[in-house]
C-alpha positions in Angstrom: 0.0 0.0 0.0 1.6 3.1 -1.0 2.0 5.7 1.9 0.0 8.7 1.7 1.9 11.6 1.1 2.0 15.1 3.3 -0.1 16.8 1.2 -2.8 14.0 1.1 -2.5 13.8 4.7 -3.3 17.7 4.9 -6.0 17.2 2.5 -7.8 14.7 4.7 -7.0 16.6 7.7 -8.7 19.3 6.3 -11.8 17.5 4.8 -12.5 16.1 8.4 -12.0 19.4 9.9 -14.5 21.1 7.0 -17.1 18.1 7.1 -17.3 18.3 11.0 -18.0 22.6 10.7 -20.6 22.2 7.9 -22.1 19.3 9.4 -22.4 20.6 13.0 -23.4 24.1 11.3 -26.3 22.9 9.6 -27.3 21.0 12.3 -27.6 23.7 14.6 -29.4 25.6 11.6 -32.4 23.1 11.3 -32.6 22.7 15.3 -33.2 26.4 15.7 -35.8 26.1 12.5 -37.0 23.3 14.4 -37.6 24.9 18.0 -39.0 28.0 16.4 -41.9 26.1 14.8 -42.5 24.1 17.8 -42.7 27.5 19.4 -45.2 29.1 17.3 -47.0 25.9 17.7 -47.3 25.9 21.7 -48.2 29.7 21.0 -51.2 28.7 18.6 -52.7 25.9 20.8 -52.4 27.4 24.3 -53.7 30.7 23.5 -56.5 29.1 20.8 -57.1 27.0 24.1 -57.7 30.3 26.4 -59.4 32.4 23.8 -62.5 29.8 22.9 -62.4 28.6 26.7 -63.3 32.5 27.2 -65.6 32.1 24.5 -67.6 29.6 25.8 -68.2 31.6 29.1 -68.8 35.2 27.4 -68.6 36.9 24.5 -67.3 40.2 25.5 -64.7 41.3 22.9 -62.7 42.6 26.2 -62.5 39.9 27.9 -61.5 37.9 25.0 -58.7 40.6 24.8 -57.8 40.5 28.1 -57.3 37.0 28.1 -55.7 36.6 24.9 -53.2 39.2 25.6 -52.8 38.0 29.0 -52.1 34.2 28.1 -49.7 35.6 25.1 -47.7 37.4 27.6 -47.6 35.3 30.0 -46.7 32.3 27.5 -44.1 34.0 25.6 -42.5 34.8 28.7 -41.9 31.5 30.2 -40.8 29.9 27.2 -38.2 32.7 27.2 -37.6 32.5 30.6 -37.4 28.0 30.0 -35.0 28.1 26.9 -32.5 30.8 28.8 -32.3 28.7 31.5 -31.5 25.2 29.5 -29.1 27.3 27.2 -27.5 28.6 30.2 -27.0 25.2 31.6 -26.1 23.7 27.7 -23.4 26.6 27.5 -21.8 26.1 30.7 -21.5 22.2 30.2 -20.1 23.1 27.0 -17.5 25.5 28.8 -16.8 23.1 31.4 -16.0 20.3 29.0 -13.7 22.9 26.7 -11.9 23.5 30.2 -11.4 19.5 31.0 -10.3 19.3 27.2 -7.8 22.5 27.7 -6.3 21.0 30.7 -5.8 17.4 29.4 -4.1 18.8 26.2 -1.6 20.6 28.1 -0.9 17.7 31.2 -1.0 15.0 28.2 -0.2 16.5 25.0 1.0 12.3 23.5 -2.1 11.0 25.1 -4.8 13.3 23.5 -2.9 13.2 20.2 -3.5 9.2 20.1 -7.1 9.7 21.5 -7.4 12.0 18.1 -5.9 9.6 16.1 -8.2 6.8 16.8 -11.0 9.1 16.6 -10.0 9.6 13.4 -9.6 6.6 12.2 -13.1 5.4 13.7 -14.2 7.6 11.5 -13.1 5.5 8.3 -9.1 6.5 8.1 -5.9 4.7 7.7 -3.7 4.8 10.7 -1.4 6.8 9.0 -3.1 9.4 7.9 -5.0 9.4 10.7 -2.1 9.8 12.6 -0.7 12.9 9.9 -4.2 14.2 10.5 -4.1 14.2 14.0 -0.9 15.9 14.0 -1.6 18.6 11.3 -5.0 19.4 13.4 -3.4 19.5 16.8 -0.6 21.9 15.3 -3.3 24.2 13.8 -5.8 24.3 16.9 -5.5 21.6 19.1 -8.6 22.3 21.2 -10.9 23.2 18.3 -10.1 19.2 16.7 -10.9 17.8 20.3 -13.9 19.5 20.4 -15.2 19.2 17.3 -14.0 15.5 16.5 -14.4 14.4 20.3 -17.0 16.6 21.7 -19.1 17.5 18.6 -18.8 21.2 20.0 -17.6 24.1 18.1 -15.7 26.2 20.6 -16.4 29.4 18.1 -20.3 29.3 18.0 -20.9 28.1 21.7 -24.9 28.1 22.2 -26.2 31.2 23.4 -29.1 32.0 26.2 -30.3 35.0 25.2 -30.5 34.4 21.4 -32.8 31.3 22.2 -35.0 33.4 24.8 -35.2 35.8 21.8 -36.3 33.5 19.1 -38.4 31.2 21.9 -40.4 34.6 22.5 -41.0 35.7 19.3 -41.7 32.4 17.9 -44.6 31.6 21.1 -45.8 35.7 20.4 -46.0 35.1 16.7 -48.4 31.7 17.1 -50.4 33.7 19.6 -51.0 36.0 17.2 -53.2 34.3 15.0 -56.4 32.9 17.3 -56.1 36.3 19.2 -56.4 37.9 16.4 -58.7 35.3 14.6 -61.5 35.5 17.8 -61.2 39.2 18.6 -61.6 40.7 15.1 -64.4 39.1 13.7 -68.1 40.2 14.3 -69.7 37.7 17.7 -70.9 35.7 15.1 -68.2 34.5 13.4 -65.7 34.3 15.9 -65.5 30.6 17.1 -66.0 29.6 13.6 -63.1 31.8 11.9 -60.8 31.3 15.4 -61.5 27.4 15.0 -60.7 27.0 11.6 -57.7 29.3 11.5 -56.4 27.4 14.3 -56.7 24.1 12.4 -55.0 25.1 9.2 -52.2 26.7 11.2 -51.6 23.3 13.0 -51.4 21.6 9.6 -49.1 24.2 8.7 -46.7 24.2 12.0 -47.3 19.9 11.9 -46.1 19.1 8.1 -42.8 22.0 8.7 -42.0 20.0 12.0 -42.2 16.8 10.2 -40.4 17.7 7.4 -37.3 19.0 9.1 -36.9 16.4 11.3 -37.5 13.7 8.0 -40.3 12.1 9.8 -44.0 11.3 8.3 -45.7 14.2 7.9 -49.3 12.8 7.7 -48.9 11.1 10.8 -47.5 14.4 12.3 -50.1 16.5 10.6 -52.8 14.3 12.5 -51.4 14.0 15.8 -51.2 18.2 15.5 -54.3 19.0 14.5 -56.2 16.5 17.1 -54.5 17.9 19.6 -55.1 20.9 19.3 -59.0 20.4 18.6 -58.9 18.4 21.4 -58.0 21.6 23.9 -60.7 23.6 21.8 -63.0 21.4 22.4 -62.2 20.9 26.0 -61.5 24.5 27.3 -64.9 25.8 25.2 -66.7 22.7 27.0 -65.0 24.3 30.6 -65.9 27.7 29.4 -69.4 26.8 28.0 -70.5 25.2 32.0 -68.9 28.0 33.9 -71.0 30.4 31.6 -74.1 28.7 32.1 -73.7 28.6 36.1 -73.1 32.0 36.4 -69.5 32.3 37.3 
């Protein structure tokens, strides 16, 4: 078997390095397209849940406001408040493992080196050139190939809190939106009906997106998404509808 020459070497080197950036990249791409639907989706069905609830008890455009704003608010603020938190806790595991990483490569520099070797060639290279690979990485940034090839963590786009309480909010406000908007702006009449329906063909919406980024079956999806929320419809306007009736 002929040897691989230095410049193959580097030329693997480098395809590992570029395949583990691009992958890991558009990863995180389709997870934060992912997490922003689901958003807009817990923002449709709890505040379509509250609205008709309301509904069922009175039909006072105010009070509909009131608690359409109210649950929006209210909604948009936790999930803000929940994905801070977790991103907090995601970004300082990710620190803490960059630290254990930084500390290993300097107290055992020949250890880590073969630990990136065999990565390497678990991942379908020669000994050899996983060995020049290892090398050439470690002499160009020896704690961005650990944690990319090791930790599956790119040191240079560590997960941040306040980005995903940003995109958490808007994505909850802007699901919100639409059966607020869809029971308050209508004439009495119509409300229910246009708030219902609205409701529905955003979950089909939000259910075949969420299907198709994470390659699943989107009919199946679709279904489970739609029945649930028609389910909370039905259940909060059924609440709503008995507390009306008695009086309270």
């Amino acid at each position: 078997m002929t040897e691989p020459t230095h410049d193959e070497a580097h030329d693997e080197a480098h395809d590992e390095a570029h395949d583990q950036a691009h992958g890991g990249a558009l990863g995180e791409r389709l997870n934060w397209l992912r997490a922003a639907v689901l958003g807009a989706n817990d923002g449709i069905v709890s505040t379509a849940g509250l609205v008709v609830g309301v509904a069922g008890a009175t039909d006072a455009r105010s009070a509909l406001l009131t608690a359409g704003l109210a649950g929006l608010l209210a909604g948009s603020m936790s999930m803000a408040a929940g994905e801070y938190v977790s991103v907090s806790t995601q970004r300082d595991s990710e620190k803490a493992a960059l630290a254990a990483e930084r500390r290993e490569l300097r107290d055992q520099p020949e250890a880590e080196l073969e630990e990136l070797t065999e990565l390497l060639e678990d991942r379908g290279l020669s000994r050899d050139v996983a060995r020049e690979a290892a090398q050439q990485l470690t002499e160009r940034d020896a704690l961005k190939a650990h944690a990319r090839v090791e930790l599956g963590i790119d040191p240079d786009q560590l997960a941040n809190p306040w980005h995903a309480a940003w995109a958490s909010f808007l994505a909850f406000t802007a699901g919100a939106l639409l059966p607020l908007l869809a029971m308050v702006l209508p004439a009495a009449d119509w409300r229910l009906a246009v708030t219902v329906v609205s409701v529905l063909a955003a979950l089909v919406l939000t259910g075949w997106t969420s299907a198709r980024l994470g390659a699943a079956d989107p009919g199946r999806a679709v279904l489970r998404n739609v029945a649930g929320g028609a389910l909370a419809m039905a259940v909060t306007y059924g609440v709503g509808a008995l507390l009306g009736a008695a009086g309270v």
